[in-house]
N, C-alpha and C positions, 0 to 999 in steps of 0.2 A: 429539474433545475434546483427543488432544494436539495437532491441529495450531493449536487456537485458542489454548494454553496457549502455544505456541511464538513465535503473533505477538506475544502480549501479551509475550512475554519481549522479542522483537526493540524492539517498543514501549518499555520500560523503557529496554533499552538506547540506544535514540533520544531519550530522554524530555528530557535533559541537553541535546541539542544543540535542543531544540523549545524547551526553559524559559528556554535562552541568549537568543533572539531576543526582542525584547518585539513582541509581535503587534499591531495594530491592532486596533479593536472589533470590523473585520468581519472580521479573520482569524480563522482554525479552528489551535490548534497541531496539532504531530504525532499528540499523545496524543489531544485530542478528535479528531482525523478517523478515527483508530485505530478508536476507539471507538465512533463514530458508524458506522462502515461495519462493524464485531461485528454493530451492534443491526439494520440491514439485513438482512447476511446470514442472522443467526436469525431473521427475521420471515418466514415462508413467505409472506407475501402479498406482499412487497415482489419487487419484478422488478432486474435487474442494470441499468435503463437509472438508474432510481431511484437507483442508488451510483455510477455511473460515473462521473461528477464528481467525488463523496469520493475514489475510488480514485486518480484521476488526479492529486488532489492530493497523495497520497500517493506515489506516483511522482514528481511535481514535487520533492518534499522528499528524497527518498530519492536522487533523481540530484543535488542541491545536495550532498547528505551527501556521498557520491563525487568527484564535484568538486572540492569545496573543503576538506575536514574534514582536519586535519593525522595525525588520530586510525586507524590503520592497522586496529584491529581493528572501529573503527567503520565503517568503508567497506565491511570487509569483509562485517558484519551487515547493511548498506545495499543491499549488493550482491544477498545472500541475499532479503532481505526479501520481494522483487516476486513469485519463483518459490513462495515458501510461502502469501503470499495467494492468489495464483493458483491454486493444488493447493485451498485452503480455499474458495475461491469456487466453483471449478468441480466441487466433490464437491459443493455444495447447490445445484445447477442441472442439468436436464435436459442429457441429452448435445449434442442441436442447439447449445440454446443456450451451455454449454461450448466446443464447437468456434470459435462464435462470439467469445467472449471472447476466447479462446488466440488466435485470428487477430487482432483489435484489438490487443493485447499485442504481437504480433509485429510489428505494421506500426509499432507506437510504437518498438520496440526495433530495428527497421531504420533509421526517422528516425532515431533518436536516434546509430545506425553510422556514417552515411553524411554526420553534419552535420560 
């Protein structure tokens, strides 16, 4: 419970930089993919290929924040964000599938090294 209370916090803090952008219809902001991939996670039926999408977009957004955000402490929150979902994702999934994740995660985070 507190690691979900922590992303919602990180969320908040992102919330500013998501409300900035005006979204198109089919966009998702930061706060609804946020929240969209909470109601994932808590749904035991729901599987991790089901949010991998949300997630990604969520990293999508979060490596923009980093990027480009002038805001030092928000980068820094930006920075945090991916490793606290990740702990929160991978404590409500089986360890296989865990492992599984963490390596997806990694190979994104090597692309994202090496570009």
């Amino acid at each position: 419970m507190k690691r979900l209370i922590y992303i919602f916090s990180i969320a908040l803090v992102l919330s500013f930089y998501a409300c900035g952008n005006k979204p198109d219809n089919n966009v998702r902001t930061l706060d609804d993919s946020f929240v969209l991939m909470k109601e994932y996670i808590e749904d035991p039926a729901s599987s991790f290929e089901e949010y991998q999408p949300i997630f990604e977009e969520i990293l999508d957004s979060l490596q923009d924040v980093v990027l480009t955000n002038p805001d030092a402490e928000l980068r820094f929150a930006a920075r945090k964000a991916p490793t606290i979902m990740l702990s929160y994702i991978c404590n409500s999934v089986s360890k296989n599938k865990s492992d599984s994740i963490l390596n997806l995660y990694n190979q994104r985070r090597r692309d994202i090294l090496y570009t």
